[in-house]
C-alpha positions in Angstrom: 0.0 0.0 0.0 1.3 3.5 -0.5 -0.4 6.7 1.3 -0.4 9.1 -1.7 -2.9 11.9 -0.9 -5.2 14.0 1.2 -8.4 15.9 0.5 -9.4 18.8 2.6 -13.6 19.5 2.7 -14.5 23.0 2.7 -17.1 25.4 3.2 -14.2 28.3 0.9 -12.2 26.2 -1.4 -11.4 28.7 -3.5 -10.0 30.4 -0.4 -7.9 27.5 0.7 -6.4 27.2 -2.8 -5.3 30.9 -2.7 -4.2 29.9 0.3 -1.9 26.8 -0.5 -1.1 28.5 -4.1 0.9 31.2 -1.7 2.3 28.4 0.2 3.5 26.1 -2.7 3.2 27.7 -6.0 0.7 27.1 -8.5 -1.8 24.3 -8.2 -1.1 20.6 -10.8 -4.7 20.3 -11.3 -7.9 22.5 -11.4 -11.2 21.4 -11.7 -13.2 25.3 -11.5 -16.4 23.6 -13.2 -16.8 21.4 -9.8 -14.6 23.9 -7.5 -11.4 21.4 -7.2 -7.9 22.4 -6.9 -4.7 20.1 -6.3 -1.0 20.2 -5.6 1.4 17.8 -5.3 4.2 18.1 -2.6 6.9 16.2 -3.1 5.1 12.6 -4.2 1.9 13.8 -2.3 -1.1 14.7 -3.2 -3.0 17.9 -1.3 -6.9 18.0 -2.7 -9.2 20.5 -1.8 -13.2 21.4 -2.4 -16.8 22.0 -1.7 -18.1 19.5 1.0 -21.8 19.8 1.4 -21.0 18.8 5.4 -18.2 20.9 6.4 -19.1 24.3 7.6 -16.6 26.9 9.1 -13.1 26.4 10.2 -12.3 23.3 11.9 -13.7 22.3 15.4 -10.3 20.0 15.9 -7.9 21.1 14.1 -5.3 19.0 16.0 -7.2 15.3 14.9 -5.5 15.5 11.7 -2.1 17.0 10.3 -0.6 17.2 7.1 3.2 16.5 7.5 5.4 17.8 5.3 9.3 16.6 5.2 11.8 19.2 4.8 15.6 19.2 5.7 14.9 23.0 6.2 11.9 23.4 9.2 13.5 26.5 10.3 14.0 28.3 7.0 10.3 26.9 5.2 8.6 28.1 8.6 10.0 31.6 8.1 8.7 31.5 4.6 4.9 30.3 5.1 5.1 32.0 7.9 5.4 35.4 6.5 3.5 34.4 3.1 0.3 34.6 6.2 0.4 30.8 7.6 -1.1 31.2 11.2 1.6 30.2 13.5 0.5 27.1 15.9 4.0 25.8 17.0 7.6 27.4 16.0 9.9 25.1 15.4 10.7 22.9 18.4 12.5 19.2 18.7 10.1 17.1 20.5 12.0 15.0 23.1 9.9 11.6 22.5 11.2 11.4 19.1 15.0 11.1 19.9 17.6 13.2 18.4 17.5 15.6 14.9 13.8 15.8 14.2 12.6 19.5 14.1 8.9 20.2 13.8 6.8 23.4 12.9 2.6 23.6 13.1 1.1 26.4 10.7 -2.7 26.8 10.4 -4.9 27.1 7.0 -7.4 29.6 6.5 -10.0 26.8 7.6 -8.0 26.2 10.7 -6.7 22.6 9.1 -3.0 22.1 10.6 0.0 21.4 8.4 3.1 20.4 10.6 6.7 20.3 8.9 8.8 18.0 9.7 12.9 17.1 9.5 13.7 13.9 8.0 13.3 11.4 10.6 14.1 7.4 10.8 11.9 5.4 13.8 14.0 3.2 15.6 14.3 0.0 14.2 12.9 -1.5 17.8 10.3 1.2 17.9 11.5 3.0 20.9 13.4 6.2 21.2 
């Protein structure tokens, strides 16, 4: 199996693609007839469009995050961050994860998190 993608719901796609165009450039696929708009991150796929049942921003933002490697948190934080990313976390190494992973949280417009992350290998026993 391979993870490839996420869809974000929303009440003001056309908002969140503004939104993630500033972030990451221009979108690799549109679909305006049905209000659709993609971009791919590295092998990932971020979706997002109308959803009849989401309304607003999100109640729980922290349920689900988008990760997002980089070998530079500090330097992409600084960048979404002033391209109008809503700050959640600056960057911070997490002491359960063992040594050399950075992470940064940054909000949406629809209050969806996106979290960068360093490059990181689990332990091969699964503990730090």
């Amino acid at each position: 199996m391979n993870m490839n993608g996420v869809l974000l719901g929303s009440e003001k796609p056309k908002e969140l693609a503004a939104f993630y165009t500033k972030m990451f450039g221009e979108p690799a696929w549109k679909d305006e007839d049905n209000g659709w708009t993609g971009f791919m991150i590295g092998q990932g796929f971020l979706g997002m469009g109308p959803h009849s049942e989401v309304k607003g921003k999100s109640e729980s933002p922290g349920r689900v995050m988008i990760q997002i490697e980089t070998k530079d948190v500090k330097g992409e934080f600084e960048k979404f961050k002033d391209r109008g990313a809503e700050v959640v976390a600056e960057p911070y190494q997490p002491t359960m994860a063992g040594d050399g992973l950075w992470l940064a949280t940054l909000a949406d417009p629809d209050g969806n998190y996106f979290q960068l992350a360093s490059p990181w290998e689990p332990p091969a026993d699964g503990k730090k």
